[in-house]
C-alpha positions in Angstrom: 35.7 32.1 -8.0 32.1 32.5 -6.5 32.2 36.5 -7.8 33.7 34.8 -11.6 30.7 32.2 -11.1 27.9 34.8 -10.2 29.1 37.1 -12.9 29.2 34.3 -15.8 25.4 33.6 -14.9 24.1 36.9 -14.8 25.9 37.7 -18.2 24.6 34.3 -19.5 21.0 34.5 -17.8 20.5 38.5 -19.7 21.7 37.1 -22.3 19.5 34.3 -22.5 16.3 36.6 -21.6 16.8 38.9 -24.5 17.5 36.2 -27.3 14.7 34.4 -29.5 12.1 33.0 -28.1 13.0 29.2 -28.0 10.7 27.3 -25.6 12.3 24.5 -23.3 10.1 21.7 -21.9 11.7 22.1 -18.1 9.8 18.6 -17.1 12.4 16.8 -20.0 14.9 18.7 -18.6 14.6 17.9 -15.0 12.9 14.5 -15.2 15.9 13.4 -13.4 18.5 14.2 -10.2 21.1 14.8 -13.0 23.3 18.4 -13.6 23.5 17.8 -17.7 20.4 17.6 -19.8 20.4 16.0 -23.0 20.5 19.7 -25.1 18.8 17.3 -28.3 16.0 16.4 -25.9 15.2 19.9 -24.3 13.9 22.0 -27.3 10.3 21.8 -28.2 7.5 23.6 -29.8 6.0 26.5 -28.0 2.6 23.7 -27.6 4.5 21.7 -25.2 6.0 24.5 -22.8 2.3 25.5 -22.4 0.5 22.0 -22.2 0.2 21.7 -18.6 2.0 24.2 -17.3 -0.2 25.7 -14.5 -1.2 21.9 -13.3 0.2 20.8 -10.1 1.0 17.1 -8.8 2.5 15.3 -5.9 4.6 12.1 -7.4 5.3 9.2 -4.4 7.5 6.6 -5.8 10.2 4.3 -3.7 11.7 1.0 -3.1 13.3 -1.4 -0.6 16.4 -3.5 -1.1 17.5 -6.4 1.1 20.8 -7.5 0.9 22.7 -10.4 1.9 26.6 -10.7 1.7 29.1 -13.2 2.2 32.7 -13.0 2.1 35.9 -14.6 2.8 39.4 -13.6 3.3 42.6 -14.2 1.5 43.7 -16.9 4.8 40.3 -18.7 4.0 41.7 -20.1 1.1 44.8 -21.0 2.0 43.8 -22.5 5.5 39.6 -22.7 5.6 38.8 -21.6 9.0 35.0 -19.9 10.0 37.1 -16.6 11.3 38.5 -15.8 8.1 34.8 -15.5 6.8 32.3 -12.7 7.3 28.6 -12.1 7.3 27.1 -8.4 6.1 23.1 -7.8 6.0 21.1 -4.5 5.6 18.2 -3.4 4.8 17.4 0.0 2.8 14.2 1.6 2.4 14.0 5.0 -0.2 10.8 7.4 -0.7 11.0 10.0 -3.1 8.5 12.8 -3.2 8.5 15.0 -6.5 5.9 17.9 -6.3 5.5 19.7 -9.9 4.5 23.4 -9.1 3.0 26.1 -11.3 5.0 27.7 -13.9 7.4 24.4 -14.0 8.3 24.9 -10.7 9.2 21.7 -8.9 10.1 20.3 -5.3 12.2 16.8 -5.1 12.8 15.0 -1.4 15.0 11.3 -1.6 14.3 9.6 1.9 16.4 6.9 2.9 16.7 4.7 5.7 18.8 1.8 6.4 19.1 -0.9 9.0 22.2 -3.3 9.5 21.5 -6.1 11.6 25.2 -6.3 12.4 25.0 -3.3 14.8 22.4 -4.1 16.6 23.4 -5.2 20.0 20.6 -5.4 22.7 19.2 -2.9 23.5 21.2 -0.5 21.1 19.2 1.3 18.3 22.5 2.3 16.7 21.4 -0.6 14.2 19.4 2.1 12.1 19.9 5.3 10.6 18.5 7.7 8.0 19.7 10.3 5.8 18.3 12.8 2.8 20.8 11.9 -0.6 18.6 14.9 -2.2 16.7 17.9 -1.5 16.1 20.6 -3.4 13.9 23.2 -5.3 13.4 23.6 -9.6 12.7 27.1 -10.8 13.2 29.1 -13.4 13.0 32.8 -15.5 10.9 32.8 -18.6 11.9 29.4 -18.6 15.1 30.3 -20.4 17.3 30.3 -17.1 16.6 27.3 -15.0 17.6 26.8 -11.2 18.4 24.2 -9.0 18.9 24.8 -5.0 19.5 22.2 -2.4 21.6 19.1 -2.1 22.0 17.6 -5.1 23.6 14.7 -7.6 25.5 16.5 -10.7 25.9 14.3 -13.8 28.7 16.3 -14.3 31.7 14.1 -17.2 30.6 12.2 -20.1 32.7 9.0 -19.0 31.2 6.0 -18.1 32.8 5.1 -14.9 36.2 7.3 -14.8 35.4 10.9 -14.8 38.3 13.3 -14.2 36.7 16.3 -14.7 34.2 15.8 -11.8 35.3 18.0 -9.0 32.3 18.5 -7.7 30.4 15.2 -6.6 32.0 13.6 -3.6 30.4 10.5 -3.7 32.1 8.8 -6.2 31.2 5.8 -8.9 30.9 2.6 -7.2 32.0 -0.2 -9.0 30.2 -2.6 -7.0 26.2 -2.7 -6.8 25.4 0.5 -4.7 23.4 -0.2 -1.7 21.4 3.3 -1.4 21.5 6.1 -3.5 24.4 8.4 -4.5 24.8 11.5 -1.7 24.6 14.6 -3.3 26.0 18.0 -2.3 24.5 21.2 -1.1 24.7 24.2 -3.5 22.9 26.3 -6.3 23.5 25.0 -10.0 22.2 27.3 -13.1 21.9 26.3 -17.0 20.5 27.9 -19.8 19.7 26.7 -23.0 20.4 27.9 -26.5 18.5 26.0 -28.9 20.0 22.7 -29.0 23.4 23.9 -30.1 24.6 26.0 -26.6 24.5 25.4 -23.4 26.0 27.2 -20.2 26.2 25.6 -16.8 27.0 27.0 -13.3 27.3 25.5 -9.8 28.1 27.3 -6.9 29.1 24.3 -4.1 28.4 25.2 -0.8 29.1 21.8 0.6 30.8 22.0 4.1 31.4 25.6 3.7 31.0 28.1 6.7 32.4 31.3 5.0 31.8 32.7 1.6 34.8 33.0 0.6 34.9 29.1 0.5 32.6 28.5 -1.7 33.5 26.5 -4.5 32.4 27.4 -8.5 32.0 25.2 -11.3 31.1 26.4 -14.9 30.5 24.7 -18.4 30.3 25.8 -21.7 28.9 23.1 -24.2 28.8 22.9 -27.7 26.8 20.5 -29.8 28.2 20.1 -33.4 26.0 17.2 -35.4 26.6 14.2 -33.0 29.2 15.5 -31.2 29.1 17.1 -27.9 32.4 19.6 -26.8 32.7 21.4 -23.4 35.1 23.2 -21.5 35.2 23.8 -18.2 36.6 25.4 -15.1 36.8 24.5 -11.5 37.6 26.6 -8.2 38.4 26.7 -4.6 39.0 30.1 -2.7 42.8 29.2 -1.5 43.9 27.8 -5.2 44.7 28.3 -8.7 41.7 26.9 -10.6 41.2 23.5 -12.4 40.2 23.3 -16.0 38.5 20.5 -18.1 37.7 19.9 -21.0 35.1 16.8 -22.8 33.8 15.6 -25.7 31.7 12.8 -26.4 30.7 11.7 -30.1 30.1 8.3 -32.0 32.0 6.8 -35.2 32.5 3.6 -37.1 29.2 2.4 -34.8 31.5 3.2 -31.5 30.2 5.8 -28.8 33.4 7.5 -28.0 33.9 9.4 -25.1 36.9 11.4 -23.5 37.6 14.2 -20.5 40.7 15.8 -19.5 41.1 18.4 -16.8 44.4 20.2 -15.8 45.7 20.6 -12.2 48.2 23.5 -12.4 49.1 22.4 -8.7 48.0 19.1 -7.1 48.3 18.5 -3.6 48.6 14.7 -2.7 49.2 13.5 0.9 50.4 9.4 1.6 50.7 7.4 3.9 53.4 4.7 4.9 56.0 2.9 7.4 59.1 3.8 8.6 60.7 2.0 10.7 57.3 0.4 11.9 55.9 3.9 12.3 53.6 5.6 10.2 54.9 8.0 8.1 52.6 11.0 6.3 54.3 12.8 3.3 53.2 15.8 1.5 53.9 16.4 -1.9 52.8 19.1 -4.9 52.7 18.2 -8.1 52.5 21.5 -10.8 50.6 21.3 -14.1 49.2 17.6 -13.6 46.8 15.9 -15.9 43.7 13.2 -15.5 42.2 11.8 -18.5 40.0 9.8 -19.2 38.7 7.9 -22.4 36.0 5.0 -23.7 34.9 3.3 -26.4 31.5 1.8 -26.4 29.1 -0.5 -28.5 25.8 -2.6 -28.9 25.0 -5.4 -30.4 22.7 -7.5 -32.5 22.4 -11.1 -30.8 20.1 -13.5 -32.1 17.8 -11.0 -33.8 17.5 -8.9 -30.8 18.5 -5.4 -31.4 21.2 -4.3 -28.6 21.0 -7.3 -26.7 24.9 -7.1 -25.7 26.0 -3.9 -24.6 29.9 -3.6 -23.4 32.2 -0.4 -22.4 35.6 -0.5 -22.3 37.5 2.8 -20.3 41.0 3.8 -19.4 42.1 6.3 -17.2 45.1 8.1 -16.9 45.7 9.9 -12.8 49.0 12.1 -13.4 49.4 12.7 -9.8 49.3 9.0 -9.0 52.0 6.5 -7.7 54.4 4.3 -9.5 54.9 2.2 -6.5 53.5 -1.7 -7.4 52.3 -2.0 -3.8 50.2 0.4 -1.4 53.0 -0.3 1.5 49.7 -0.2 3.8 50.1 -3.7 4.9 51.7 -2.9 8.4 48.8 -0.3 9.4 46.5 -2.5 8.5 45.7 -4.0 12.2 45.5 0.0 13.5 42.8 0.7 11.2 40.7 -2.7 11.8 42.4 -5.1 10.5 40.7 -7.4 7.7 37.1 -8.0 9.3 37.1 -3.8 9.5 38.5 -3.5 5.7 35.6 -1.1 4.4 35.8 1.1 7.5 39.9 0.8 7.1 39.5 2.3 3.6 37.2 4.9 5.1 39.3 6.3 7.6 42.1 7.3 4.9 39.6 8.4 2.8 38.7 10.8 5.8 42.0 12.1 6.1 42.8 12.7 2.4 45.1 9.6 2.5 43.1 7.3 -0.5 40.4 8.0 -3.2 39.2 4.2 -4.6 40.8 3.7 -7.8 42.8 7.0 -7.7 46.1 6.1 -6.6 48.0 4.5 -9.2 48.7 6.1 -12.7 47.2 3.9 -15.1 43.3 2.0 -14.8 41.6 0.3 -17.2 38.0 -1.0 -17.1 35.5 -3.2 -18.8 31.5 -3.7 -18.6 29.2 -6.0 -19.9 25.3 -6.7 -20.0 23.9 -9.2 -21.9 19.6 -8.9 -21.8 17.0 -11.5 -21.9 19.6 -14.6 -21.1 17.4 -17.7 -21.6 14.0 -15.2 -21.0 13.4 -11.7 -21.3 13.5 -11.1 -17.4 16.5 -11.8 -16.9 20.3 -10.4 -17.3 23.8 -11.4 -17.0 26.4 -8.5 -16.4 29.9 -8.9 -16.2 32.3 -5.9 -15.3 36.2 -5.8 -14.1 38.7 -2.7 -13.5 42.3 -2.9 -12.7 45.4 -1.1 -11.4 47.4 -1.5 -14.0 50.4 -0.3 -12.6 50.4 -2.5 -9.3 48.8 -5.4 -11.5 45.6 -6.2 -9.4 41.9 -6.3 -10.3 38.7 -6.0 -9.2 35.9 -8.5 -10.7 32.2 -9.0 -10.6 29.7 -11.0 -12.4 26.0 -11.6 -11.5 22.5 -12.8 -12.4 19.2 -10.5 -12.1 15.7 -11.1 -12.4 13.1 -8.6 -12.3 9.3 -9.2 -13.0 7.0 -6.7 -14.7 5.4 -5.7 -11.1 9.0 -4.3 -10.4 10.6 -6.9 -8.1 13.9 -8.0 -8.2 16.2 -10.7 -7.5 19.9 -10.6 -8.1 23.4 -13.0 -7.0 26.6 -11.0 -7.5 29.8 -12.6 -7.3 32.8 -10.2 -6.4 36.6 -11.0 -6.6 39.8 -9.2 -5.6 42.8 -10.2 -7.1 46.4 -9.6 -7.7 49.8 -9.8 -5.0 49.2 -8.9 -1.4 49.1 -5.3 -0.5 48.2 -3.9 -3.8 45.1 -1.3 -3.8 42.3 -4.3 -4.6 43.7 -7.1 -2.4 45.4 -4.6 0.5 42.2 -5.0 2.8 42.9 -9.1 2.6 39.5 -9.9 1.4 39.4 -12.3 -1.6 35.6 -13.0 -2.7 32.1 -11.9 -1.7 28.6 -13.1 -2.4 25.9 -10.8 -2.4 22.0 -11.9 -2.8 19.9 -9.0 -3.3 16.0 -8.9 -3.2 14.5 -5.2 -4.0 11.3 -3.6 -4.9 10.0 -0.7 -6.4 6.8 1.2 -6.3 
């Protein structure tokens, strides 16, 4: 795949260097840590590929979030007691350097410490850490080929929340407010522009790899025809047949519609559960196994105010998911922490290939809500739920956020799990959470 991947950018790269001049504003196109650029927003006049060019700047922006969470157990409710409760702080700090070089070159550095208050014994410093979500270097060739190497974050799927066709990003969608930024991975991605009607895409994903002939390729065609957006796509592991996908995003009858697809001629899908009081590990493979994915989305008018209610509504279809209505996880639950360790619990499968959040049923459906400028035009109101439709449990989440015009913020989420006892959302025993959240930026 990594000799199909280098050969589709060279071809696409000549090609692009002996075509019409069509000049590409690279600062639009990588004003952000995102794979996909906008191919309506990229194109301008040959003016605004020269304006500025040569100039170079440092950019220092940042922020620091505090968060505070409560939660309490399924037990709690059914017999209130202070150990079926538990306490969660941490404290994240994020500064991003972007250096803009000559000739649209550019440098980009995301920073990131944390501290959790909950580690920190005496005299232990294992209470903070640090890591780097993104690092890399922007260049490009006549600025008709442009480059991106280093660890990065792909936008790679036009779905909302569910995208099947994303193979290449590791750290997933959260449903719940992130706490620190998205991790990215480490590889070299290519695109080149034609006009605003094709785009090509490459990513070569180095992540974790120590020999080239694991490196995994990723490459996109995309086709824009009047407001609608096609691509196809194809994905590849050395050891494997190759994945393909396929999207299209385009907007009718005042609905954004989205949809993705991608094709797993074999899947390989490992689970976990008891026999006997044991656990039991069982490998299956699955041949010609689809994941789709599709959304319908909408704004509204309220009170005068132009898009003042926004909502997005998704389903998602995992072929190589289980019918089962329950996880059957219950029993292991003490060997892998128990309740009080439930994130950590979830984890450790995750570690060992055992379970991807809201990935191991058949059949998820989601909704999301914002409503702006609730009572004053600083404040919003979000309200967002996703289920398991097959083992009939849910996740839900409402909160309140305030933020100022100096950039602070203050926001209360309220999070529930529900649905019968060892099904994915409720599996971990926890039954609500709190979260207060004060942040920053600058």
């Amino acid at each position: 795949m990594a000799s199909l991947l280098l050969g589709s950018a060279v071809l696409a790269i000549s090609t692009a260097l002996q075509a019409q001049d069509i000049a590409v504003d690279e600062n639009t196109l990588f004003a952000d840590s995102s794979s996909l650029a906008d191919s309506a927003a990229v194109t301008q006049g040959p003016a605004a590929s020269a304006s500025g060019a040569e100039a170079k700047s440092l950019g220092v922006s940042g922020s620091l979030l505090c968060l505070i969470q409560g939660s309490a157990s399924r037990d709690f409710f059914a017999s209130p007691d202070a150990d079926s409760t538990g306490l969660y702080g941490a404290v994240v700090g994020d500064v991003v350097l972007d250096a803009r070089l000559q000739r649209g070159f550019k440098a980009y550095l995301d920073f990131e410490v944390a501290y959790l208050p909950s580690q920190a014994d005496a005299g232990s410093d294992s209470a903070t850490s640090w890591r780097v979500p993104e690092a890399f270097l922007d260049a490009n060739i006549a600025h008709r080929a442009y480059f991106r190497f280093g660890k990065q974050v792909l936008q790679w799927g036009r779905g909302y929340f569910f995208n099947p066709t994303d193979l290449v990003n590791t750290d997933r969608n959260s449903f719940f407010r992130r706490v620190g930024n998205r991790e990215g991975v480490f590889g070299a991605k290519v695109h080149v522009p034609f006009g605003t009607v094709w785009n090509l895409y490459g990513f070569a994903d180095a992540q974790g790899v120590g020999r080239i002939d694991s490196v995994a390729g990723a490459f996109r065609i995309e086709r824009l025809l009047g407001g609608t957006e096609m691509s196809a796509m194809i994905w590849d592991r050395g050891g494997g047949p190759p994945v393909y996908g396929a999207d299209v995003s385009t907007r009718f009858l005042g609905l954004d519609a989205t949809g993705e697809l991608a094709l797993h001629p074999e899947f390989t899908k490992r689970t976990l559960s008891t026999a006997g009081g044991f656990p039991s590990l069982r490998t299956e493979t699955e041949t010609w196994t689809p994941r789709a994915s599709a959304g319908l989305g909408r704004s509204f008018r309220v009170s005068g105010i132009k898009d003042r209610l926004t909502t997005v509504a998704e389903y998602y279809y995992n072929g190589p998911g289980s019918r089962n209505d329950r996880m059957g996880l219950k029993a292991l639950l003490p060997l892998l922490g128990g309740t009080s360790g439930a994130s950590s619990s979830a984890t450790a499968l995750a570690a060992q290939g055992l379970y991807q959040a809201n990935s191991i049923s058949r059949n998820y459906a989601a909704f999301f809500a914002t409503f702006s400028r609730f009572m004053r035009s600083d404040i919003t109101l979000s309200f967002n739920a996703i289920g398991n439709l097959d083992q009939s449990c849910a996740l839900l989440s409402g909160g309140i956020a305030y933020r100022d015009l100096n950039d602070f913020g203050l926001s209360l989420n309220v999070n529930g799990f529900v649905g019968p006892e060892d099904t994915e959302y409720t599996w971990s025993g926890q039954a609500a959470q709190a979260q207060l959240i004060a942040e920053a930026a600058f």
